[in-house]
C-alpha positions in Angstrom: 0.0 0.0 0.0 3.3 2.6 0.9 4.6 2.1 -2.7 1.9 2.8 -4.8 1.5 5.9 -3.1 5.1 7.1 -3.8 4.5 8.3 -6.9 1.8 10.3 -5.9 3.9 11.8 -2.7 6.5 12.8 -4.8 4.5 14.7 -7.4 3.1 16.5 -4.6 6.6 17.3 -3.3 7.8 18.4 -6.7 5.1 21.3 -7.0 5.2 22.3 -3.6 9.1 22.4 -4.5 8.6 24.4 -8.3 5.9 27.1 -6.3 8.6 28.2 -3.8 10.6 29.0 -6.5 8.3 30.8 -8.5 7.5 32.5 -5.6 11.1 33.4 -5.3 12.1 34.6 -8.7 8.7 36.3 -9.2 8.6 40.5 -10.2 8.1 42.3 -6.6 4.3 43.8 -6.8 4.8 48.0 -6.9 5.2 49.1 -4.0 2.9 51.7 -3.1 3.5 55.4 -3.1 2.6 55.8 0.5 5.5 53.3 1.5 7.7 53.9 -0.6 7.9 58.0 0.6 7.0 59.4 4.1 4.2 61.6 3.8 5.2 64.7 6.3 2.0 66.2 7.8 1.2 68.0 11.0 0.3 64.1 12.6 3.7 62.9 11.1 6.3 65.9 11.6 9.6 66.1 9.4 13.2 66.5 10.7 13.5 69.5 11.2 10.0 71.1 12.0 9.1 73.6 14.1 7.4 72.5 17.1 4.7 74.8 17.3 1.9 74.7 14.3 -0.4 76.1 13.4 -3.6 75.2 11.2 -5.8 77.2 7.7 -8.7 78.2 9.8 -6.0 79.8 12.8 -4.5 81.6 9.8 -7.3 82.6 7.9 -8.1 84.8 10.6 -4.9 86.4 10.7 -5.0 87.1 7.1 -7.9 89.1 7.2 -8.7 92.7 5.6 -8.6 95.2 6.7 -5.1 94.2 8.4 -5.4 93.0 12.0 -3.1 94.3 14.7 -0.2 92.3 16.5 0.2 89.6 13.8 3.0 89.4 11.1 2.6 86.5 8.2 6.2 86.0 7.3 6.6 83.9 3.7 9.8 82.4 3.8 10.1 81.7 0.1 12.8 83.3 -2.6 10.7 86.9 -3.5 10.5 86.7 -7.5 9.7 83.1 -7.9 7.3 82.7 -5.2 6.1 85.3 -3.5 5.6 88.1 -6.0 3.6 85.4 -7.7 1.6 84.4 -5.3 1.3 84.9 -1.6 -1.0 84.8 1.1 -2.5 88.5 1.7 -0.9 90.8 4.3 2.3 88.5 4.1 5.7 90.4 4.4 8.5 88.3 2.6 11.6 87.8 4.5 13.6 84.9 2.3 14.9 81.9 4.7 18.1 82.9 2.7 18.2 86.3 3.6 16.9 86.1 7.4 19.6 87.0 9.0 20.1 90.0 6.9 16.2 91.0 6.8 15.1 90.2 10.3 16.7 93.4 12.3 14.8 95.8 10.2 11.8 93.7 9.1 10.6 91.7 12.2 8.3 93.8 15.1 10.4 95.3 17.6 7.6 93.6 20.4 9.1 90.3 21.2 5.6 89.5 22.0 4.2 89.5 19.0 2.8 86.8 16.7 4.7 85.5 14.2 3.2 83.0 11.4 6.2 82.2 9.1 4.9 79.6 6.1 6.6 78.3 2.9 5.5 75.8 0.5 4.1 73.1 1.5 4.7 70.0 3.8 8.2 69.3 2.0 9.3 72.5 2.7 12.0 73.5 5.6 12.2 77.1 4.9 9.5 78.3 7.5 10.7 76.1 9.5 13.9 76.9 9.1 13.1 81.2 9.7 11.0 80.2 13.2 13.6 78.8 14.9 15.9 81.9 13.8 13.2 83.8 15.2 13.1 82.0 18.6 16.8 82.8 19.1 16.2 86.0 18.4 14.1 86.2 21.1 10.6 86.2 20.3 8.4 84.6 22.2 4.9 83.7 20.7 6.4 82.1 17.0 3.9 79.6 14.8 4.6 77.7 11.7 1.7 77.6 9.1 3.1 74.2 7.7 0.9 74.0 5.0 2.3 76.7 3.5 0.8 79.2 0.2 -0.1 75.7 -1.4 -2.4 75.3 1.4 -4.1 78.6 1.5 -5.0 78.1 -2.1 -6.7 74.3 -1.9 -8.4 75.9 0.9 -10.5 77.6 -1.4 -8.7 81.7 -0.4 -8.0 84.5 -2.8 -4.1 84.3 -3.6 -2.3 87.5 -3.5 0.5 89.4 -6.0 3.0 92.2 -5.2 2.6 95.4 -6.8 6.2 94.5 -8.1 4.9 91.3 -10.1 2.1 93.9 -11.9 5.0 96.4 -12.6 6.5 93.0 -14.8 3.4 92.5 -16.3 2.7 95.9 -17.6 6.3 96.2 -19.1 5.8 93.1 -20.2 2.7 93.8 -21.7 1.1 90.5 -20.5 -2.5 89.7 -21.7 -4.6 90.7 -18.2 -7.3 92.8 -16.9 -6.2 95.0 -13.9 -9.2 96.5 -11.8 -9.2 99.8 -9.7 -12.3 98.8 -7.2 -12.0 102.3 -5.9 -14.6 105.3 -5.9 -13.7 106.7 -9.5 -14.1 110.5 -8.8 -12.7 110.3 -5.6 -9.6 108.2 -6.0 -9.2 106.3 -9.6 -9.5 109.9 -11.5 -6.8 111.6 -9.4 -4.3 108.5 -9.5 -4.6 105.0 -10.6 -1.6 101.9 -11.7 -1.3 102.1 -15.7 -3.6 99.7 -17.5 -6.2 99.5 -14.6 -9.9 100.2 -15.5 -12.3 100.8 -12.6 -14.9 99.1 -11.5 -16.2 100.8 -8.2 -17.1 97.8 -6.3 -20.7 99.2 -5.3 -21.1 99.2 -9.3 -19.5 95.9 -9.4 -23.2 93.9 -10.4 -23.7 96.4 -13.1 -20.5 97.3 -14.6 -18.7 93.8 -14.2 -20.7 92.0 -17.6 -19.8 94.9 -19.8 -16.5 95.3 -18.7 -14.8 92.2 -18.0 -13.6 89.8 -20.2 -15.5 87.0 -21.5 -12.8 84.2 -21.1 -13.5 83.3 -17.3 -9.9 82.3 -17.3 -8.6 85.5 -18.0 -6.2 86.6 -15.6 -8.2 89.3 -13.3 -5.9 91.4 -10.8 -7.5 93.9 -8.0 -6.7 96.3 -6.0 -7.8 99.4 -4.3 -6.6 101.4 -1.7 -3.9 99.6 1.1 -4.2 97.0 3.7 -6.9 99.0 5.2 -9.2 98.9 2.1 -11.9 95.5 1.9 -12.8 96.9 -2.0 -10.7 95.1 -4.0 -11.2 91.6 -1.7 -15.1 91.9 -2.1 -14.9 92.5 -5.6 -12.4 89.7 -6.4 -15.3 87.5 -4.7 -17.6 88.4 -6.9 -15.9 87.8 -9.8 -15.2 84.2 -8.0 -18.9 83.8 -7.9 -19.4 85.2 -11.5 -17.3 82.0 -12.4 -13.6 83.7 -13.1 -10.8 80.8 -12.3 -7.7 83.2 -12.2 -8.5 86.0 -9.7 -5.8 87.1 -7.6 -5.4 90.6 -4.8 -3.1 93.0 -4.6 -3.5 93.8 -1.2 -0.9 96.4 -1.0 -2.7 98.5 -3.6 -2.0 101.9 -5.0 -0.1 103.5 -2.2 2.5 100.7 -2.5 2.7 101.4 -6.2 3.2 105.1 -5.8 6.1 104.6 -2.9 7.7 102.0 -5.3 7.1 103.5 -8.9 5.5 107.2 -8.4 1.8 108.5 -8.9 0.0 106.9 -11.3 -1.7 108.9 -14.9 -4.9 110.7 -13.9 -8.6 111.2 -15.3 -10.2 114.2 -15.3 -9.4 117.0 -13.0 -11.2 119.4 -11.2 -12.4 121.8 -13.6 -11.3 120.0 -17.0 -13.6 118.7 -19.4 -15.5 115.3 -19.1 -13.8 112.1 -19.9 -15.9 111.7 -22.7 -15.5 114.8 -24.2 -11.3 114.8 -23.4 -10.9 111.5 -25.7 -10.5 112.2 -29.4 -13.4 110.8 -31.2 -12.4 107.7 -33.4 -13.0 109.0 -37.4 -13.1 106.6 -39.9 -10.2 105.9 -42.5 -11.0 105.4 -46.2 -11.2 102.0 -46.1 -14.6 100.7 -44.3 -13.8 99.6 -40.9 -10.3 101.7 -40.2 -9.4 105.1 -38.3 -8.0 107.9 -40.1 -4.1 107.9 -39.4 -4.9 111.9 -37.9 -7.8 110.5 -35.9 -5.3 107.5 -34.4 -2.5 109.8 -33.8 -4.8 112.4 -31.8 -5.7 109.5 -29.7 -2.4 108.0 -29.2 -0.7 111.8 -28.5 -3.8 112.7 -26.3 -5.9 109.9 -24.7 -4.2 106.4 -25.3 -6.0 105.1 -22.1 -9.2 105.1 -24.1 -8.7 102.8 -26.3 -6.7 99.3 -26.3 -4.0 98.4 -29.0 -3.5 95.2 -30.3 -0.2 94.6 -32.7 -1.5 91.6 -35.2 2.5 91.1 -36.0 4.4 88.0 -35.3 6.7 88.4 -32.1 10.0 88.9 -33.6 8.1 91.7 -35.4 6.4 93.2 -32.0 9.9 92.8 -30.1 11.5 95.1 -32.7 9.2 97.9 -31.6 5.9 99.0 -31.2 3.8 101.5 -30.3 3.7 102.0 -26.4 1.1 100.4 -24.2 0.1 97.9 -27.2 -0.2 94.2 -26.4 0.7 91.6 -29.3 -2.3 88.7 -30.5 -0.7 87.3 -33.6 -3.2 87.5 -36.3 -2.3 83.7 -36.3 -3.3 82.8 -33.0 -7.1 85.3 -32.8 -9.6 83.4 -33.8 -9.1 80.6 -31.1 -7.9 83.6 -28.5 -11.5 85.9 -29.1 -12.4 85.6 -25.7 -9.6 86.8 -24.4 -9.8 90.2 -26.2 -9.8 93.2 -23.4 -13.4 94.5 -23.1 -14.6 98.4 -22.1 -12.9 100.3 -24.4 -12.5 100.2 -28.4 -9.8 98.4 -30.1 -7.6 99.4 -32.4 -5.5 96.6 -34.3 -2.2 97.6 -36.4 0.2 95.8 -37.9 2.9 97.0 -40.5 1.1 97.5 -43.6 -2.2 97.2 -42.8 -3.4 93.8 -43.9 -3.3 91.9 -41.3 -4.9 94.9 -39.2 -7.9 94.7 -41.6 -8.1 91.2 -41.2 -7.9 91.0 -37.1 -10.6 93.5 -37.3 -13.0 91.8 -40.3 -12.5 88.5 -38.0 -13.9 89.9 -34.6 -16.7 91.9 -36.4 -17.8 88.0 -38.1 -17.7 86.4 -34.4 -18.3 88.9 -32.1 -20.1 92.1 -33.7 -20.9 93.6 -30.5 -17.2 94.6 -29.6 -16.3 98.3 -30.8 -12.8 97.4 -33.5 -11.2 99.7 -35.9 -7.9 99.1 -37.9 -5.2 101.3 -39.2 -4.6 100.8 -42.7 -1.2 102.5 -43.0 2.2 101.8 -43.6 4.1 101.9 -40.2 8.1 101.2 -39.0 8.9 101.7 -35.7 12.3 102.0 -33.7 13.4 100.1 -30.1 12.6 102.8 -28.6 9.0 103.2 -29.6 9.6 106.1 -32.1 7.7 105.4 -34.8 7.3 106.8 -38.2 3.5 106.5 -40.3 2.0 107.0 -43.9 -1.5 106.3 -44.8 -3.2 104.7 -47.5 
C-alpha cells in the first residue's frame, strides 16, 4: 500500500518544491507610493519642523482685511519666484536665505508678537527653518503655518500678488485685466496703476458684464486702496462667484505702487472737461472699418488710455518695436484667442502694412459684432525705442 503511493507523494513534493521557486524569482508587486515615501504632515512631523503649528482656519483669521493688529505673516520663500507670484495677503516676505540680513529691520520690535512664518508646502524647511531663527532672536509667541501658500489656495482663499509682479506684467505687456475697485471720482480719476480700469465695487453687479472679459480664465488682478481697504477683496469674490478661475489681490494696492514706482496717470481733474469729451473721437479711415491715421495719432498723443492696442504682428516683429502700451495677438493665433480680447474700451488693431490689421478686425466683427474694432490701414516702422514713423493709404 506505501509504494503505490510514492508516486503520488513525490509529485506532490515536486510542485510544492517548483511554487517556492516561483514564488522566489517572481517580479516584486509595486510598491505603493505611500511606502515607498513618508508623507510629512502635522500628525507625522519632518526633521527639522518647528514644534509649534499652526492650522488654515488659525491663519485665515490672521490674514484678514482690513489688516489685524499684532500679527506678522512671514513667507519664507525666494521673493521673484514665489512670493511676488503668489502669496498669502498681508504677508511680508523675509527669504529663509536672507533672514539674518532681513530680520533686524523687518521683524516687530515687540518680542511678543505673533509671528506666522509659512513656505510651501509639507516638503518645505524654509518656514521652519526662519521660526527657529526667530526664537533665538528672542521672540516669544512664533507659529509655523506648515501647509504653507499651497495650502491657503486648496483651501479655497483668494491668492495674493506684489505690486512689483504687476510692474512685470505691464512692461511686459502681458495679456490681463487690472481692476481699480476704488470710488472713481474720488480716487481712480486723481491717481490710478497704468492699465487698470475701474470698476467701483458698489457698481460691481452692473458694470462687471460689460467690462470684464469673456474668457472666465482671464487673468483678473485687483486692488484698491492699502491694507486697510476690503474693496478690491469683495470685488475679487464676486468675480469668483461670476465664475472667473484666475482671480488674484493686490492687497498692497495703490499706495505701494506710488512709494515703489511714483503717482500713477490721472482722469479728469477738477475743472477739465469730461472724460468723454477729453478722448478724441475715433473718425473713420477710407477704407470701411479703419481710423483715419490723424484721428489714431490724436488719440495715441492725447488719450491712449481710451482705447486698447492690439499689434497683429508676429513676435520677432512686436519685439523690434511698437507702439507703447500695445499688447501683441498674432493674427495667427485670434480666432481661437476671441475671448480673451480686453473689453470696455475700443480696439484698435495695427500691424505694418495694414493687412493683417484689416483682417484681425474683419475677423472679430464676423464672431463677435458687438465689440467696438477699428484698424489702421497705413504703412508703419517703428524704432526700439518706440519712435515710430507712419503713412496712410
Amino acid at each position: 500500500m506505501k509504494t503505490r503511493h510514492l508516486p503520488l507523494v513525490a509529485a506532490l513534493l515536486s510542485a510544492f518544491a517548483l511554487a517556492q521557486v516561483q514564488a522566489q524569482t517572481a517580479t516584486p508587486a509595486a510598491t505603493p507610493a505611500s511606502a515607498a515615501a513618508v508623507a510629512y504632515s502635522p500628525a507625522n512631523p519632518g526633521p527639522g519642523w518647528y514644534k509649534h503649528l499652526v492650522n488654515l482656519d488659525f491663519v485665515k483669521k490672521q490674514a484678514a482685511i482690513p489688516k489685524i493688529d499684532g500679527v506678522m505673516l512671514i513667507d519664507s520663500r525666494p521673493t521673484a519666484r514665489k512670493y511676488d507670484i503668489g502669496h498669502i495677503p498681508t504677508a511680508v516676505n523675509i527669504p529663509d536665505t536672507s533672514f539674518d540680513k532681513l530680520a533686524p529691520t523687518m521683524l516687530p520690535k515687540d518680542k511678543a508678537m505673533l509671528l506666522v512664518f509659512y513656505c510651501e508646502g509639507y516638503d518645505c524647511i524654509l518656514s521652519h527653518s526662519s521660526a527657529a531663527k526667530a526664537e533665538a532672536l528672542g521672540y516669544t509667541n512664533v507659529r509655523v503655518f506648515a501647509e504653507g501658500f499651497p495650502g491657503w489656495v486648496a483651501g479655497g482663499n483668494l491668492p495674493a500678488v506684489s505690486v512689483a509682479y504687476i510692474k512685470k506684467l505691464i512692461d511686459e505687456k502681458a495679456p490681463m485685466t487690472l481692476i481699480d475697485a476704488r470710488p472713481k471720482a474720488r480716487k481712480y480719476d486723481l491717481g490710478y496703476i497704468p492699465t487698470a480700469i475701474n470698476i467701483p465695487d458698489s457698481q460691481f453687479d452692473s458694470l462687471a458684464p460689460k467690462m470684464l472679459p469673456a474668457d472666465k480664465a482671464a487673468p483678473l488682478y485687483f486692488y484698491c486702496d492699502g491694507l486697510a481697504c476690503v474693496l478690491s477683496n469683495d470685488s475679487a469674490l464676486k468675480a469668483v462667484k461670476l465664475g472667473y478661475t484666475n482671480v488674484k489681490v493686490v492687497p498692497e494696492g495703490y499706495p505701494a505702487w506710488v512709494k515703489a514706482y511714483g503717482p500713477g496717470p490721472t482722469a479728469a481733474v477738477a475743472g477739465a472737461a469730461p472724460a468723454a469729451a477729453k478722448a478724441p473721437a475715433i473718425e473713420a479711415g477710407k477704407e470701411a472699418g479703419s481710423i483715419a491715421v490723424a484721428s489714431f495719432e490724436r488719440i495715441f498723443k492725447e488719450a491712449p488710455d481710451s482705447v486698447f492696442l492690439i499689434d497683429v504682428r508676429d513676435p520677432k516683429e512686436f519685439d523690434n518695436g511698437t507702439f507703447k502700451g500695445a499688447i501683441n495677438m498674432p493674427l495667427s493665433t485670434l480666432e481661437k484667442n476671441l475671448d480673451k480680447l480686453p473689453t470696455g474700451k475700443p480696439i484698435i488693431f495695427f500691424c505694418g502694412a495694414g493687412a493683417r490689421s484689416g483682417e484681425a478686425h474683419d475677423l472679430v466683427k464676423l464672431h463677435k459684432p458687438e465689440m467696438k474694432t477699428v484698424f489702421l490701414d497705413a504703412d508703419i516702422k517703428w524704432t526700439k525705442d518706440g519712435a515710430y514713423t507712419i503713412k496712410g493709404k
